[in-house]
C-alpha positions in Angstrom: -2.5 7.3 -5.2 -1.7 5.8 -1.8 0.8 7.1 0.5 2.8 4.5 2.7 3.7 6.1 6.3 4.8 4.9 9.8 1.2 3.5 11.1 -0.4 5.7 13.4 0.0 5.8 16.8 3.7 5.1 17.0 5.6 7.5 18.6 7.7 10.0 16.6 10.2 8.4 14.1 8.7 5.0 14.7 9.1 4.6 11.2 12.9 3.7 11.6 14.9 3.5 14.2 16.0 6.4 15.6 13.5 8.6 13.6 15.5 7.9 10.5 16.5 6.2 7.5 20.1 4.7 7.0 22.6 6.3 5.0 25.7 8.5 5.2 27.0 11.5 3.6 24.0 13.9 4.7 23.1 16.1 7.1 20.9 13.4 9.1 24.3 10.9 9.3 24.5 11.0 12.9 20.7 9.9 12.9 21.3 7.1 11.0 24.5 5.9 13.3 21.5 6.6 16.4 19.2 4.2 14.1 22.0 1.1 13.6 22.8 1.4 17.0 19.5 0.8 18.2 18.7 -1.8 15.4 21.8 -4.0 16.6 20.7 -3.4 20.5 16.9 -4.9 19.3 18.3 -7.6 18.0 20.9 -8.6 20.3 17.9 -8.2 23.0 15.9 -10.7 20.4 19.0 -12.8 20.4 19.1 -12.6 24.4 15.6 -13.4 24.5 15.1 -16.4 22.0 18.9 -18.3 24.3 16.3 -17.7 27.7 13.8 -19.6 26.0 15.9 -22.3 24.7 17.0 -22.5 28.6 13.8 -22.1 29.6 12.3 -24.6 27.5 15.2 -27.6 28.3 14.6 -26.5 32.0 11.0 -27.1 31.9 11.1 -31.0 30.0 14.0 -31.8 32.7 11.3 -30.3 35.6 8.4 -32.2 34.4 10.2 -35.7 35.2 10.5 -36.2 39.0 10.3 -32.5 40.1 7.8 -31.2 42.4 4.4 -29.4 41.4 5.4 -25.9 42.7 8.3 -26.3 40.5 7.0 -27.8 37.3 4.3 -24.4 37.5 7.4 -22.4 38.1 9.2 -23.6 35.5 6.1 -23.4 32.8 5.8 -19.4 34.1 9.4 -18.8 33.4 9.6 -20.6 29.3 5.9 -18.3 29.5 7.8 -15.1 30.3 10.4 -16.1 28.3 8.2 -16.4 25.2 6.5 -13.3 25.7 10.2 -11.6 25.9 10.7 -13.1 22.3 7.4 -11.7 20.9 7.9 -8.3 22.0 11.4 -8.0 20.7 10.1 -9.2 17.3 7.0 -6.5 17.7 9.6 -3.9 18.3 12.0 -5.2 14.9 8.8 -5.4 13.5 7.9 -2.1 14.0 10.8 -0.8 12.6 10.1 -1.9 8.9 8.1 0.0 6.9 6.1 -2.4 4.4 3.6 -0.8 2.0 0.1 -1.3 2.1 -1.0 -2.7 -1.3 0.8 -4.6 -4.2 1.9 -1.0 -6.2 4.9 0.8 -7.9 6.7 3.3 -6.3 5.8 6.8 -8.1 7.9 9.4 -6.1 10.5 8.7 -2.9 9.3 11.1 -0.8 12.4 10.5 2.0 16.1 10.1 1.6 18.8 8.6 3.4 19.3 10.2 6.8 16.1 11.8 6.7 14.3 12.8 10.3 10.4 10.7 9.6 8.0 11.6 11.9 4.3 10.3 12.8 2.1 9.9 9.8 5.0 11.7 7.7 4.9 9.9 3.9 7.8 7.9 3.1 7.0 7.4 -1.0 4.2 7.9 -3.7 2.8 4.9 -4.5 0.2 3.8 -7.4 -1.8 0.8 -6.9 -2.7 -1.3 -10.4 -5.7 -1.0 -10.0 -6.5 2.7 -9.3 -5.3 3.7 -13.4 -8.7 4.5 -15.1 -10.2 6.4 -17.8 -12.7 8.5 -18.3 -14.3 9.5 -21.1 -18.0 11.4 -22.0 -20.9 10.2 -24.3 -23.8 12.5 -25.5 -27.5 11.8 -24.0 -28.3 10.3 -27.9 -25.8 7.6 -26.8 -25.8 6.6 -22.9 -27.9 3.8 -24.1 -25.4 1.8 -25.5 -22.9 2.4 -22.2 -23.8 0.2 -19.3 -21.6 -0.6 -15.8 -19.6 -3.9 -17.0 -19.8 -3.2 -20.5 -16.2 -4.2 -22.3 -13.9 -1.9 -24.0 -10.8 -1.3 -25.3 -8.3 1.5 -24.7 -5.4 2.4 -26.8 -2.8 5.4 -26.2 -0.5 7.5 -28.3 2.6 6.2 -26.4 2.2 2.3 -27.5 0.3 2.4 -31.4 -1.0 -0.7 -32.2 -1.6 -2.0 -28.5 -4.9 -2.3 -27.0 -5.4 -2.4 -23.2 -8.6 -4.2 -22.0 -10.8 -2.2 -19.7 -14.5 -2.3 -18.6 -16.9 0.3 -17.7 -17.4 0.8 -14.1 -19.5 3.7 -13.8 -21.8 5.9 -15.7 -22.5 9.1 -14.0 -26.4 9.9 -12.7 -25.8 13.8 -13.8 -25.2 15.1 -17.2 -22.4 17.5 -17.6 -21.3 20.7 -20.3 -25.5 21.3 -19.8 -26.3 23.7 -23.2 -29.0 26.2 -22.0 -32.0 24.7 -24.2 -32.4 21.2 -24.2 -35.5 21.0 -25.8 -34.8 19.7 -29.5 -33.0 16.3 -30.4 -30.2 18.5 -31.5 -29.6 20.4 -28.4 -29.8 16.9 -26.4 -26.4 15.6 -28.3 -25.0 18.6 -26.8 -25.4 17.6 -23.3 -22.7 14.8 -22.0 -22.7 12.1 -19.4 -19.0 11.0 -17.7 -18.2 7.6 -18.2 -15.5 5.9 -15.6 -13.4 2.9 -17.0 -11.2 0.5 -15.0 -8.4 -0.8 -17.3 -8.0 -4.2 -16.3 -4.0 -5.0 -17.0 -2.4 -1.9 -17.0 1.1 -3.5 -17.3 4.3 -0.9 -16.7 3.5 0.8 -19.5 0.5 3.4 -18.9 1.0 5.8 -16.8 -1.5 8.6 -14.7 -2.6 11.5 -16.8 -1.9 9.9 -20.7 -4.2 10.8 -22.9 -6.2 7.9 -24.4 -9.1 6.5 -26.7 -11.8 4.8 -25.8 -13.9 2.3 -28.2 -17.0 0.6 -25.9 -17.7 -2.9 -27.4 -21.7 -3.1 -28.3 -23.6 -5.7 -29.4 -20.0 -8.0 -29.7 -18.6 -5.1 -32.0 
């Protein structure tokens, strides 16, 4: 899972303006007039700054014909200052959007409206496509046939009849569910290796935690 959160060093409630998120009807109402207040005041400052540099910029092509030196430089600092004004208003709107991380599906919405969200405080649950795998366990007598890459299919109770397309991505260096005597052919089936498979296309179907089955594609069967 990957949590989305107001990047790290902002300062507290970063995340939206005014430290929360808009809404009304809750407890945190007069936090979300504090954070539309400040939203309009950022962009009426972007507004303010974007007219300078209009001036700025008209100011500077009617310098650069006739006008002395001192003043054409004068004139290229001011559209300069004027252009960084812009920037750092949109930095600051910017800042004030909280975008998540990775392509993914929102699991659990961790914050509500009017809600106080602080530094590094997690806004929603999010799963990523690809981070929904399977794993599954072959005896010793059969790790031979599973190798990283190897195709598969996976099929779950939920959707009978539908095969998902996954791959093996790792086979596990230690055996696990040891049996105290490994010493006979027999004993060895008893003792398991962890197999980790990436399904390739989940779709919006499977979900974390579903019981599934697994069948590894060998020799083009």
């Amino acid at each position: 899972m990957t949590q989305a959160g107001v990047p790290p060093g902002s300062p507290p409630g970063s995340g939206l303006p005014g430290g929360g998120l808009p809404g009304g009807g809750h407890p945190g109402g007069s936090g979300a007039r504090q954070l539309l207040k400040r939203m309009r005041g950022i962009m009426a400052q972007t507004g303010n700054a974007e007219s300078r540099l209009r001036q700025a910029q008209a100011g500077a092509r009617k310098k650069e014909h006739g006008y002395r030196p001192e003043e054409i430089a004068a004139a290229r600092a001011e559209l300069a200052q004027a252009e960084a004004d812009r920037k750092k208003m949109e930095v600051r709107l910017a800042e004030h959007k909280i975008v998540s991380p990775a392509d993914a599906v929102i699991e659990i919405m961790d914050a509500r409206p009017g809600d106080l969200v602080g530094e590094n405080d997690p806004v929603a649950t999010l799963l990523e496509r690809g981070q929904l795998y399977v794993r599954v366990y072959v005896p010793e007598t059969k790790l031979g046939l599973a190798r990283p890459g190897q195709p598969a299919e996976v099929t779950v109770d939920s959707f009978r009849g539908q095969k998902f397309a996954a791959h093996v991505e790792q086979v596990n260096q230690k055996a696990e569910y040891l049996p105290r005597n490994v010493e006979t052919e027999d004993a060895r089936s008893h003792q398991f290796f962890g197999l980790k498979l990436a399904i390739d296309d989940p779709g919006s179907g499977l979900r974390a935690g579903m019981a599934a089955d697994v069948t590894l594609q060998v020799g083009g069967n």
